[in-house]
C-alpha positions as CSV (number, residue, x, y, z in Angstrom):
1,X,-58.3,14.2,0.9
2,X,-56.1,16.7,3.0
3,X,-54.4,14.1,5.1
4,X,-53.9,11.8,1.7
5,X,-52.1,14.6,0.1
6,X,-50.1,15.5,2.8
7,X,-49.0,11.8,3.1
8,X,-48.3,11.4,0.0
9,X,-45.7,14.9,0.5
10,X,-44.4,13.1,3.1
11,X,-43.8,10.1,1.5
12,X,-42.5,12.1,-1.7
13,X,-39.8,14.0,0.7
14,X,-38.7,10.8,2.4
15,X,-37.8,9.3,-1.0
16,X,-36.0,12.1,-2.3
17,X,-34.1,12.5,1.2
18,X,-33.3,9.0,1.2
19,X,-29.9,8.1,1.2
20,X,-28.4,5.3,-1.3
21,X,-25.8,4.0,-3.2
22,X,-24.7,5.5,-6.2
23,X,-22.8,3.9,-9.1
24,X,-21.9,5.1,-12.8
25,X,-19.4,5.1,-15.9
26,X,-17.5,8.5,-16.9
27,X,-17.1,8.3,-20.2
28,X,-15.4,10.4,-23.4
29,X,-17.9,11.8,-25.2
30,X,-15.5,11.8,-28.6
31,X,-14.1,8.1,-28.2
32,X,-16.6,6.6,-25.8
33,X,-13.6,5.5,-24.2
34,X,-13.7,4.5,-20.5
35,X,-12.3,7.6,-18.7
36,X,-9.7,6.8,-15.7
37,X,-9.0,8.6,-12.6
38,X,-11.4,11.4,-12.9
39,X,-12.2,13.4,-9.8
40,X,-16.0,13.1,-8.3
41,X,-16.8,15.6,-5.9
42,X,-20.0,15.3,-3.9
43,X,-21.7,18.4,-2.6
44,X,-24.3,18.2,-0.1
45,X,-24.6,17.8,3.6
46,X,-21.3,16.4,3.2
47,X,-19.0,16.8,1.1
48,X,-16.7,14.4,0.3
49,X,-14.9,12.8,-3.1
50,X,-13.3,10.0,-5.0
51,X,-12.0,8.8,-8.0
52,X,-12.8,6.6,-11.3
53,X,-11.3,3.5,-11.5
54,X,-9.3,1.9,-14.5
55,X,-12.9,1.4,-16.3
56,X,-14.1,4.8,-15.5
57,X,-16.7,3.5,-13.1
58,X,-17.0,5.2,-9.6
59,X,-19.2,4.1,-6.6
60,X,-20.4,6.7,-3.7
61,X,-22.0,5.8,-0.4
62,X,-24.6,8.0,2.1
63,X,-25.4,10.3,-0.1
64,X,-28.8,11.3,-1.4
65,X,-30.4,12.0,-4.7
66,X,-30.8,15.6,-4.8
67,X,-26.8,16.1,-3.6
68,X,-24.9,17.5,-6.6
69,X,-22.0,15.5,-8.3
70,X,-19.3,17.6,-10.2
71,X,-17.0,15.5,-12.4
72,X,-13.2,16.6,-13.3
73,X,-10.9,15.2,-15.7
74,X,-7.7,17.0,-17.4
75,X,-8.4,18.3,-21.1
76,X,-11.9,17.6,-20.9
77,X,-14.6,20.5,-19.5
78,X,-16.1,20.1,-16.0
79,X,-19.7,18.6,-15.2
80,X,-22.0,19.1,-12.3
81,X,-25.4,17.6,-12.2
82,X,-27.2,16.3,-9.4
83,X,-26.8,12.6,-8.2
84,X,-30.4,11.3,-9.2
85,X,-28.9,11.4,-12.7
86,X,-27.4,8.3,-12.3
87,X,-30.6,6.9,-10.9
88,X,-31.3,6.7,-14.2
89,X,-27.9,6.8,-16.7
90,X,-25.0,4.9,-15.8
91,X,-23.3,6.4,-18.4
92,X,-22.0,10.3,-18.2
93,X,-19.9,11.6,-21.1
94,X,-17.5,14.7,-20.7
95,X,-16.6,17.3,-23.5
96,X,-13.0,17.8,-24.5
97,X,-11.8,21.1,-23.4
98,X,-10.5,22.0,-26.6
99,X,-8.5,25.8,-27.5
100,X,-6.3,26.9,-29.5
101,X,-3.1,28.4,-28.0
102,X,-2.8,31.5,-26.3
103,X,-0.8,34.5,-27.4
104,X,1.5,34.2,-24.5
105,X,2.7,31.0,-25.9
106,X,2.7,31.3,-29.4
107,X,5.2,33.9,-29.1
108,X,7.0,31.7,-26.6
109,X,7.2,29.1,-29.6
110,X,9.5,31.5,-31.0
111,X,11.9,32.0,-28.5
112,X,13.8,29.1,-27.3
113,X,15.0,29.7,-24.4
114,X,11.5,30.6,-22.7
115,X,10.9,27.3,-21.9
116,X,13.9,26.8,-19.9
117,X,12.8,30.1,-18.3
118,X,9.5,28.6,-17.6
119,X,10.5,25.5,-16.3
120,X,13.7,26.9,-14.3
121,X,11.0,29.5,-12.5
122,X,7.8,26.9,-11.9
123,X,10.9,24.2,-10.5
124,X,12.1,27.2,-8.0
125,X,8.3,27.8,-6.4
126,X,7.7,23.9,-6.0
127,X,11.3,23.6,-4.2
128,X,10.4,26.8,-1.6
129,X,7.1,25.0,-0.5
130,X,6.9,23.8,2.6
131,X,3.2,22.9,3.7
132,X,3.1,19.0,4.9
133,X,0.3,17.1,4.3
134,X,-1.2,14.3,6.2
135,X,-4.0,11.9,4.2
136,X,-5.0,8.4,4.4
137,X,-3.8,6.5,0.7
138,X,-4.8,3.4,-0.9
139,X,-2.1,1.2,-3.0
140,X,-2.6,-1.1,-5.4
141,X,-0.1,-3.5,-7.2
142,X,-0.2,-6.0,-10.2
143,X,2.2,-8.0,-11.3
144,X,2.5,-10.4,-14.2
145,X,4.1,-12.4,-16.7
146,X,2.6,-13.0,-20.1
147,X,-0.4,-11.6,-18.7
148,X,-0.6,-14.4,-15.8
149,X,-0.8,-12.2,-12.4
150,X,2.1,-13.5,-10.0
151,X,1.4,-11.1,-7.2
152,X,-1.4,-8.7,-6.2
153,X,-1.1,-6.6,-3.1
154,X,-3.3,-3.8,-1.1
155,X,-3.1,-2.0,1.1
156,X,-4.3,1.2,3.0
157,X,-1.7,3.9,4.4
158,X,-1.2,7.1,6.2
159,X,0.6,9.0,4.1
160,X,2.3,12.7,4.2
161,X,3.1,14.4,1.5
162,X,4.7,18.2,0.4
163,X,5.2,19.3,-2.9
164,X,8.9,19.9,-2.7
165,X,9.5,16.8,-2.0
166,X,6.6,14.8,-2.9
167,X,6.0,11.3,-0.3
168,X,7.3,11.9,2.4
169,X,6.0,9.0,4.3
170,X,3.7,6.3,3.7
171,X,2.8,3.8,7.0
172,X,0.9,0.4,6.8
173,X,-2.8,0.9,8.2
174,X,-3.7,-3.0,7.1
175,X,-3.1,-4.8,3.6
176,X,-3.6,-8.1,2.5
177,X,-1.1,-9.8,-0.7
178,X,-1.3,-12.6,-2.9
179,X,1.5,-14.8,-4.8
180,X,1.6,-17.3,-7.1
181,X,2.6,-20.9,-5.9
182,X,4.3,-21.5,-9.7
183,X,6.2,-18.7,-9.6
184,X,7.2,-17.4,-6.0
185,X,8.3,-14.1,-6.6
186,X,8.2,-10.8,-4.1
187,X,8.7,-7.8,-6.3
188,X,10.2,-4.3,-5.0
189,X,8.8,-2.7,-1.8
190,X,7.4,0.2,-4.6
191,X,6.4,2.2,-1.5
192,X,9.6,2.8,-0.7
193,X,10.8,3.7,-4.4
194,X,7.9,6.2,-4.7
195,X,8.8,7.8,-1.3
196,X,12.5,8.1,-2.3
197,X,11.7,9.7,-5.3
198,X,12.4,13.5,-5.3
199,X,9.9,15.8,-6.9
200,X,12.0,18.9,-7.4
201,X,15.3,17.7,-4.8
202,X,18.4,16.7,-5.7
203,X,18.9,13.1,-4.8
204,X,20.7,9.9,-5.1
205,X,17.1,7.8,-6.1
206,X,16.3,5.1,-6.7
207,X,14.7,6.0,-9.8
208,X,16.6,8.0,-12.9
209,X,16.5,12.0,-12.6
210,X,14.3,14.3,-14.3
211,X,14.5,17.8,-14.0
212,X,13.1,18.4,-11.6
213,X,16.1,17.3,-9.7
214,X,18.3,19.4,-11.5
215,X,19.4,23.1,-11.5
216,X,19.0,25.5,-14.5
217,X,22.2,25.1,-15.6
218,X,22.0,21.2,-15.8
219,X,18.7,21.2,-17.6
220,X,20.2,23.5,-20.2
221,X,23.3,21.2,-20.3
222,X,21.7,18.0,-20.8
223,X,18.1,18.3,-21.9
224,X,16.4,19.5,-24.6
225,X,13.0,21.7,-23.5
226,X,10.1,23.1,-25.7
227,X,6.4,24.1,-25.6
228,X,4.1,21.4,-27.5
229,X,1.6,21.9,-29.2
230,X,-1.1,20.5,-27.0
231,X,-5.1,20.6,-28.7
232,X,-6.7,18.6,-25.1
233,X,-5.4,21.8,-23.0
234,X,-7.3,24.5,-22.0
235,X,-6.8,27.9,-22.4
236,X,-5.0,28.0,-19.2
237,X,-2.6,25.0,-19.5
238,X,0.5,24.7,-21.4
239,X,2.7,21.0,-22.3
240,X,6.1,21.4,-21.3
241,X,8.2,18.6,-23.0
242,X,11.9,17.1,-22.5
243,X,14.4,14.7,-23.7
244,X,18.0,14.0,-22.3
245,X,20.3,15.7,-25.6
246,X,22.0,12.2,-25.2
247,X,20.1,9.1,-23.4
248,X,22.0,7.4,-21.5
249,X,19.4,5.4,-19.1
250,X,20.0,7.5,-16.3
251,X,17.3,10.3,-17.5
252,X,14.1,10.3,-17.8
253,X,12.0,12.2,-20.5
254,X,8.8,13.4,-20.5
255,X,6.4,16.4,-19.9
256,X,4.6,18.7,-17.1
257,X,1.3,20.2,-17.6
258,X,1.1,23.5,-15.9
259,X,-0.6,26.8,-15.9
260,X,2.1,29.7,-16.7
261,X,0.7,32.3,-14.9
262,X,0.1,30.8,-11.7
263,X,3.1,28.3,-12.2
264,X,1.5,25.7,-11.0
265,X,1.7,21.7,-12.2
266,X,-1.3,19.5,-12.5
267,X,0.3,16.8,-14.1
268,X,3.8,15.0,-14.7
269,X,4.5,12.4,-16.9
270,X,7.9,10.8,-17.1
271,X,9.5,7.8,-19.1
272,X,12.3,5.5,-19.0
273,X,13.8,3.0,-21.7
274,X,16.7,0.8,-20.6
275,X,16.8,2.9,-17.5
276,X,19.5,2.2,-15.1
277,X,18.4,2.8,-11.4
278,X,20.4,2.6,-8.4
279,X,21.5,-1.1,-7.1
280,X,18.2,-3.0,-8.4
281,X,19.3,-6.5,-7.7
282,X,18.4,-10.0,-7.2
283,X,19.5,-11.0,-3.8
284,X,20.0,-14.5,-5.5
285,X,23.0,-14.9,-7.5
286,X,21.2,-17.1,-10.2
287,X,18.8,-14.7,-10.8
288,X,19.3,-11.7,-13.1
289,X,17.2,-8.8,-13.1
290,X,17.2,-5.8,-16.2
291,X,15.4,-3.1,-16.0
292,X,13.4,-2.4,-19.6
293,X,11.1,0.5,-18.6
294,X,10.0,2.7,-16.3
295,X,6.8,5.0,-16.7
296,X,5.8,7.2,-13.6
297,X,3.0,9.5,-13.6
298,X,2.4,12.0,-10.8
299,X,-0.8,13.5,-11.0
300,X,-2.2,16.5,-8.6
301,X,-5.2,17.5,-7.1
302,X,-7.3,19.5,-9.2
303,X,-9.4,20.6,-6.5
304,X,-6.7,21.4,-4.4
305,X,-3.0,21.6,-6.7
306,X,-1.1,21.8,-4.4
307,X,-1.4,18.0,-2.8
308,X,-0.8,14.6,-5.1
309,X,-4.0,12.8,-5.5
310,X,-2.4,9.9,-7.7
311,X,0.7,7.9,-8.2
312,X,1.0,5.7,-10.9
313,X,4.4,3.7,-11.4
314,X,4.9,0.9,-14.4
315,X,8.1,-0.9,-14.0
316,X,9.0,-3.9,-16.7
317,X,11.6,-6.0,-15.9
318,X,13.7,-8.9,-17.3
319,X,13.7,-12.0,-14.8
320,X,16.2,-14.8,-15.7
321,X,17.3,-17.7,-13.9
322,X,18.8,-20.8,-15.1
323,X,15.5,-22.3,-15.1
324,X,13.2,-19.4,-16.4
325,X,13.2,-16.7,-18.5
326,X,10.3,-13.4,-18.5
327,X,9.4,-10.5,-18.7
328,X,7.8,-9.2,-15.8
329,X,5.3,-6.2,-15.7
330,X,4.8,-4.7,-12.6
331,X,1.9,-1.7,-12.4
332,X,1.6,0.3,-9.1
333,X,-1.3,3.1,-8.5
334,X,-0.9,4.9,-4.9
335,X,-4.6,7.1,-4.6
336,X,-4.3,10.5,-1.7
337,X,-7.8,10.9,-0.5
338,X,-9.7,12.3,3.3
339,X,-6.9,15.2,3.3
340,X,-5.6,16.5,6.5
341,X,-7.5,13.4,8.2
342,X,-5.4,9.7,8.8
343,X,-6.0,6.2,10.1
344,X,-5.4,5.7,13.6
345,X,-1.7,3.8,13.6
346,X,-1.6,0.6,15.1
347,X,-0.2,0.0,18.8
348,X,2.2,-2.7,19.9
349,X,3.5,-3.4,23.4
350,X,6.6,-4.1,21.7
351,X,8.8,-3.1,19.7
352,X,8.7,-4.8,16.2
353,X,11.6,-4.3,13.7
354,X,9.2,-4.9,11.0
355,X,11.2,-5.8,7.3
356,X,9.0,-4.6,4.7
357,X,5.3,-3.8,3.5
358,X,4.7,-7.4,3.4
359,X,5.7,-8.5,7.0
360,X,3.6,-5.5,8.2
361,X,0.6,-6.4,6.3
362,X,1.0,-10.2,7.8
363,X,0.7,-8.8,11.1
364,X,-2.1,-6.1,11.0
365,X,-5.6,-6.7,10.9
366,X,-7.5,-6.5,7.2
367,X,-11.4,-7.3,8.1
368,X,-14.1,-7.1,5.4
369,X,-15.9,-4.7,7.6
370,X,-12.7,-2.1,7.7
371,X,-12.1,-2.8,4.1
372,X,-15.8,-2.2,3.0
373,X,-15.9,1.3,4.9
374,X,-12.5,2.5,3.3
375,X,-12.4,1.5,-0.1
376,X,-13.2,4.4,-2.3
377,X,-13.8,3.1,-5.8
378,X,-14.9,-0.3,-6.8
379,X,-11.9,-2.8,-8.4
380,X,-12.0,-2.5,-12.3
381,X,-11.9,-5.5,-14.2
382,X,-8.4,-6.4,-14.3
383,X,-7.9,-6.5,-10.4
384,X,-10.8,-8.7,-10.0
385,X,-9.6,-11.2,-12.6
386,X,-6.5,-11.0,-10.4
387,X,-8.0,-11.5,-7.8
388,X,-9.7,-14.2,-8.7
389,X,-6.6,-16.0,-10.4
390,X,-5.0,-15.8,-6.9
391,X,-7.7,-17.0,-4.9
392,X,-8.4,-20.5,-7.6
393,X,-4.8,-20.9,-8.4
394,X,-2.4,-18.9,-6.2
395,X,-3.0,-17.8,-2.3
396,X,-4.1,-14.3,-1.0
397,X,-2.2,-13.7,2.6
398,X,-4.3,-11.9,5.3
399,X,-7.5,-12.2,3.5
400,X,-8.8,-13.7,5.8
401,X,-6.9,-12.5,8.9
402,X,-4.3,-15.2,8.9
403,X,-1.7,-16.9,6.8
404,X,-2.6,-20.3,5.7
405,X,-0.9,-23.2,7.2
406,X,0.5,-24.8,3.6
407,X,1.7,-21.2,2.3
408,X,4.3,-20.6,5.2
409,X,6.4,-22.3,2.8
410,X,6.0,-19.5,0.1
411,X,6.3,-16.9,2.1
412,X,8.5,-17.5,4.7
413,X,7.2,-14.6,6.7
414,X,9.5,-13.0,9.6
415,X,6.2,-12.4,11.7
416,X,3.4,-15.2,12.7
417,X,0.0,-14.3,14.4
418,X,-1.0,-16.4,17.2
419,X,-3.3,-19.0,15.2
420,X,-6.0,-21.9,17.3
421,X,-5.2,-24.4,14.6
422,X,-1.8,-23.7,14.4
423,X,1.3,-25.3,16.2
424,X,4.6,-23.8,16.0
425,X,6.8,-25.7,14.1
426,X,10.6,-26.2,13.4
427,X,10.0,-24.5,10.3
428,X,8.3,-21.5,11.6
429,X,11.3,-21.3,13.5
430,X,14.2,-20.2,12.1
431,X,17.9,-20.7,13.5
432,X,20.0,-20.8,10.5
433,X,23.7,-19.9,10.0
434,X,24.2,-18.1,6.6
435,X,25.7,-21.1,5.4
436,X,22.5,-23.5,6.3
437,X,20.1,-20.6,4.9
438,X,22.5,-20.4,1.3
439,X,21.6,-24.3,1.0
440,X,17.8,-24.1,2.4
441,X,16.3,-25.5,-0.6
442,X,13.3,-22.2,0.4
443,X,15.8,-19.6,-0.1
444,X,15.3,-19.4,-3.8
445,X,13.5,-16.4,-6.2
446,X,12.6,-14.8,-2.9
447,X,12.8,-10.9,-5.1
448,X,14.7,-7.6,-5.0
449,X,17.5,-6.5,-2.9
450,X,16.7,-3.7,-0.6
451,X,17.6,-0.2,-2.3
452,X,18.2,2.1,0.2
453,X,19.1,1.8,4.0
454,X,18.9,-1.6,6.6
455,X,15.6,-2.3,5.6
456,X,14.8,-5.1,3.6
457,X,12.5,-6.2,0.6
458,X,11.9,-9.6,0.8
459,X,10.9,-12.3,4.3
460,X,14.2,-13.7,5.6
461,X,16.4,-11.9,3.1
462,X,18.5,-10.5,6.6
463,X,19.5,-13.8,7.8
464,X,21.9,-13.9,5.0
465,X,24.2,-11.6,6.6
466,X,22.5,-12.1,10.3
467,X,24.8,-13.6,13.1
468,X,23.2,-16.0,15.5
469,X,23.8,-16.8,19.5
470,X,22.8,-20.3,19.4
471,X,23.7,-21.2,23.3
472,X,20.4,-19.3,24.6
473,X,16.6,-18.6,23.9
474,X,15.2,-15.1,23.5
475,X,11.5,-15.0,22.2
476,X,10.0,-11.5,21.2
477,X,6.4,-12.0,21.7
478,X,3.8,-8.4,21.8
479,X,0.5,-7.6,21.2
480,X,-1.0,-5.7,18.2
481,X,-3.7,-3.8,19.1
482,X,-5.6,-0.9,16.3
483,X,-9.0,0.8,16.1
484,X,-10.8,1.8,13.4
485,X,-14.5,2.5,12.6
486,X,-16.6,0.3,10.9
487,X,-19.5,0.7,8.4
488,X,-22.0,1.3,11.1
489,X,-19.8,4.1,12.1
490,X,-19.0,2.3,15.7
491,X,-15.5,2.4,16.8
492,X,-14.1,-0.8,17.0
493,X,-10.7,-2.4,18.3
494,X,-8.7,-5.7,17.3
495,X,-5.7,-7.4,18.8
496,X,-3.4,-10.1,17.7
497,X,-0.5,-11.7,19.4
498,X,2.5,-11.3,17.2
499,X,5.7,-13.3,17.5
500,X,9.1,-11.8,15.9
501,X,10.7,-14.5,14.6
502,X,13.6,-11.8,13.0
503,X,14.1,-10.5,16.9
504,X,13.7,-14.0,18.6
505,X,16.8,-16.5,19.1
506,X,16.2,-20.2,19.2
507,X,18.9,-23.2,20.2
508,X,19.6,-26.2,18.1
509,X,18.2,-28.4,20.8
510,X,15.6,-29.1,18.5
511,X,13.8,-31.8,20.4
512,X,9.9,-31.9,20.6
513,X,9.6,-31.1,24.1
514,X,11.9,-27.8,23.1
515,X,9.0,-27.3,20.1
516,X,6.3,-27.6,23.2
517,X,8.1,-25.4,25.6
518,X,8.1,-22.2,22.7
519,X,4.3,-23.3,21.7
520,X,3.2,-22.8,25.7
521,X,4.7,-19.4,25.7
522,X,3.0,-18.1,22.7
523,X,-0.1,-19.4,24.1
524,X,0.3,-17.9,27.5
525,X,0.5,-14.6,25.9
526,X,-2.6,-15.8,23.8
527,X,-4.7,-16.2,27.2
528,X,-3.7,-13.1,28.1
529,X,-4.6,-11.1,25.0
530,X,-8.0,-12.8,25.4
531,X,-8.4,-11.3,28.7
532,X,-7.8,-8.1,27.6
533,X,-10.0,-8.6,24.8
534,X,-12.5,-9.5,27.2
535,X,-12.4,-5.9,29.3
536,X,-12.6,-3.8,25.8
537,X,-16.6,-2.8,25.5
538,X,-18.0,-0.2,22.8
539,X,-17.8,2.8,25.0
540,X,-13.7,2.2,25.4
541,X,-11.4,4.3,24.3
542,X,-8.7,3.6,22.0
543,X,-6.1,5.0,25.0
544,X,-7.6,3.0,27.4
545,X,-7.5,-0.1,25.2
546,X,-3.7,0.6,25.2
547,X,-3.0,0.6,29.0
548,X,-5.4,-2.3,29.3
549,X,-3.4,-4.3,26.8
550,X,-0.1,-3.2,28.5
551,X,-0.9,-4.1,31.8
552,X,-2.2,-7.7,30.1
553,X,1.7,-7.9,28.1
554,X,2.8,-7.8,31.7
555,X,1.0,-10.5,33.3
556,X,1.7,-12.4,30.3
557,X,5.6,-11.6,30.6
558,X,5.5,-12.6,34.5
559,X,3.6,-15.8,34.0
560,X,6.3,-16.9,30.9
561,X,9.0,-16.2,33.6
562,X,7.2,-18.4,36.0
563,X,6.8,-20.9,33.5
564,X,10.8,-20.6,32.5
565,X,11.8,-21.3,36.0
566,X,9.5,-24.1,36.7
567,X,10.5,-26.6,33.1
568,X,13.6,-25.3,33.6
569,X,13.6,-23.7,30.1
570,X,11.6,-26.7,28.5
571,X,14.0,-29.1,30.0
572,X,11.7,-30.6,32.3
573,X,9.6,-32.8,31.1
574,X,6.6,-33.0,34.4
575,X,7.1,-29.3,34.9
576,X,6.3,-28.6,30.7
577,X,3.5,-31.4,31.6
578,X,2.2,-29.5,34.1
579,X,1.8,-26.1,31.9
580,X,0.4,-27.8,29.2
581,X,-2.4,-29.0,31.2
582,X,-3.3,-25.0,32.1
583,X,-3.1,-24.1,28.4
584,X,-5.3,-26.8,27.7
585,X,-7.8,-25.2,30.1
586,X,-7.7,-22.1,28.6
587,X,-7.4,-22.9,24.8
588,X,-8.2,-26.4,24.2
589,X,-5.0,-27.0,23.6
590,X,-2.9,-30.0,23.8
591,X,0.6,-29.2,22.5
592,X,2.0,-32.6,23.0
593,X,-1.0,-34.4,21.5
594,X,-0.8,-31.5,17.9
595,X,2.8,-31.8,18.0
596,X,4.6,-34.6,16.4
């Protein structure tokens, strides 16, 4: 009887120390509404957190039933329970944090200019911080017209962040997009309109000013400021609202949620109607782009105030060409989590110029099994249906790890991975004048012209004002090479070979042994990268993967110059013979035989 009981105490602890999955739905207890965004903190032997997604549901790996779970959400009253709760509810419903209004600010109602005062004093802390912080970020965008998605992109970042200045940076980790084929359409690189937008600077932004970006004389000047009456804030919050005195689509309006004694923010909200932003263009003349409205959302940390957790930007836009007519809605939601920690940033042996988010996501890996460790909150309903719509009707890029064959055409990207059942073509590779690019029948509703510096929002939109050397051949050719840990918490290293097409030159001898010679170089760095991938073994390091790959890029780059000198730069038809035979050794490849 002794040893039964003291199995079954056994058995009893195991299950209660086991670890699991947990799922469940944050909900307002008033309206029964779905609750966004709120904050779940885990407390146990590790603590961790996450956030709700649009439908209020949260998921949470590794952790075991008796950890506690607190749950935070502005206006409404903290929670903490233990995890086992939603072993058995899938549903938990917060309070409303409900008070009247302090003393402080009813008397502040009566004075008018104590909200300036306020504002002016909580702007003048915000703009002497200067603690940078590093986090990894997850982005998410939706596009659509008349509620049809036309583009749906991911992606994970390292980001840094200070609260003077809010984004300061935000780098591609991996990402994956996906476009409609009915209406080709690449919409503003957002990452770099919400990393250009001041917090509390001065600034020529993209995006209207608020004021934030203003000093105390302006904000007297040109906006009107008050306390509201606010019944969702605590006892500790106050709702500071404004409106420009006269709109003129260079303002927004809006409101801050702080905490007057400590002046601290938790929350910004800011609108936009008929904004007008700086040089939002389409980069084709037959396309005309208006801005309708701009709603951006900047929410902090309530754990921690003093970093960002969320971003949300909505941007509606009218599209008009001489063949269609919309109204395109564009939602963006940039999530801060694993503070002070980041992704490891991707290695290349060379050099890569890269365009945009997109070409950058093109080139870096996106497995399932990286994906499936990082994300931090399961998709709510409307990404999936996305998500779906792309993958039945449209095509998702980098999903699976490479761009499709048929959708080059879409997306005209100005980086290819090395690809076994792909062959190099003449339209992979591009050697146009601006002239022959204006008339490419491709170069059509290809999005948004860059806002700020050389960079560039859209695949190919640079060879409009690029100038070519056409007497001479100059391939750009590296290796990608990250690391990252995967679900069974074993580090693990990719590598691609990565042609530039925007850094390579190609002649107009456009002849197929020409197409053969540029196919047998790719591949030679192929067979190379292979090698390398060969020597990487679990106990390698993500330093020594680098040098190995190196020392691989320069084999590779001594064998292509070999290779040069023996066709005679693809001019000789035994010597290219000759060098097709070796790739077909080592790859299976017969370039003359895939080419036609």
């Amino acid at each position: 009887m002794k040893k039964i009981i003291f199995l079954l105490i056994i058995i009893t602890g195991t299950t209660s120390l086991a670890q699991s999955k947990i799922e469940g739905f944050i909900y307002d207890g008033m309206s029964d509404d779905p609750l966004p965004y709120c904050t779940i903190r885990i407390y146990g032997t590790k603590a961790h957190s996450t956030i709700t997604n649009e439908d209020g549901k949260f998921a949470v790996d590794s952790i075991f039933s008796k950890d506690s779970i607190e749950v935070r959400h502005l206006g409404f009253k903290t929670i903490k329970t233990v995890v086992s709760y939603f072993e058995k509810e899938f549903k938990l419903k917060l309070e409303m944090d409900v008070s009247v209004l302090d003393e402080v600010v009813l008397t502040a109602g009566k004075d008018e200019v104590y909200p300036y005062k306020l504002l002016a004093r909580i702007i003048e802390v915000y703009r002497k911080s200067t603690n940078t912080t590093v986090s990894k970020a997850f982005l998410t965008m939706i596009s659509s017209t008349r509620n049809i998605p036309i583009e749906h992109v991911e992606g994970f970042y390292n980001g840094e962040q200070n609260l003077a200045e809010g984004i300061l940076d935000l780098r591609v980790k991996s990402g994956r997009f996906g476009q409609n084929r009915s209406f080709p359409f690449y919409s503003l690189d957002n990452t770099k309109i919400l990393s250009d937008f001041q917090l509390f600077g001065a600034s020529k932004q993209i995006l209207p000013d608020y004021p934030g970006n203003l000093s105390f004389n302006a904000i007297e000047r040109i906006y009107d400021v008050k306390i509201d009456d606010c019944i969702s804030c605590s006892k500790e919050e106050v709702s500071i609202s404004f409106s420009p005195k006269v709109a003129n689509g260079r303002l927004f309006n809006g409101k801050m949620l702080v905490d007057p004694e400590l002046l601290m923010i938790k929350k910004i909200e800011l609108l936009a109607v008929d904004p007008i932003t700086n040089a939002l263009a389409s980069i084709n003349p037959d396309v005309v782009l208006t801005p309708k409205e701009i709603q951006l959302a900047i929410v902090f940390n309530p754990i921690d105030p003093e970093k960002i957790q969320y971003v949300e930007l909505n941007f509606q836009m009218g599209y008009r060409s001489n063949y269609v007519s919309e109204i395109i809605d564009s939602r963006t939601f940039l999530y801060f989590f694993d503070y002070d920690t980041f992704f490891e940033d991707p290695y290349f042996t060379k050099t890569i110029p890269f365009n945009n988010d997109y070409d950058k996501m093109i080139a870096l890996q996106a497995s399932d099994d990286f994906w499936e460790t990082n994300y931090q909150f399961p998709k709510s309903i409307n990404e999936n249906k996305s998500m779906d719509f792309m993958k039945k009707n449209g095509f998702l890029i980098n999903f699976n790890n490479y761009i499709p064959l048929d959708d080059l055409k879409f997306t005209r990207p100005t980086v290819l991975s090395w690809l076994q059942g792909r062959r190099l073509n003449w339209g992979h590779l591009h050697s146009l004048t601006t002239e022959e690019y204006e008339s490419d029948t491709m170069g059509y509703n290809r999005g948004l012209r860059e806002l700020t510096g050389k960079a560039y929002d859209t695949p190919f939109q640079h060879l409009q004002t690029k100038t070519f050397r056409n007497d001479k051949d100059n391939i750009n050719i590296c290796y990608m090479v990250d690391s990252y840990k995967g679900e069974n918490g074993i580090t693990k290293i990719v590598s691609r070979t990565l042609l530039d097409i925007d850094s390579s030159q190609f002649s107009y001898e456009r002849t197929k042994n020409k197409l053969v010679y540029f196919n047998i170089i790719f591949d030679i760095y192929e067979v190379y990268r292979q090698l390398a991938a060969s020597r990487i073994t679990e106990n390698t390091t993500f330093d020594k993967a680098k040098l190995i790959y190196d020392e691989m890029y320069k084999g590779a780059s001594t064998e292509v110059k070999k290779m040069e000198k023996e066709t005679r730069n693809g001019s000789d038809y035994e010597g290219l013979v000759k060098w097709n035979n070796r790739i077909k050794t080592k790859l299976n490849i017969d370039n003359f035989a895939s080419l036609k």
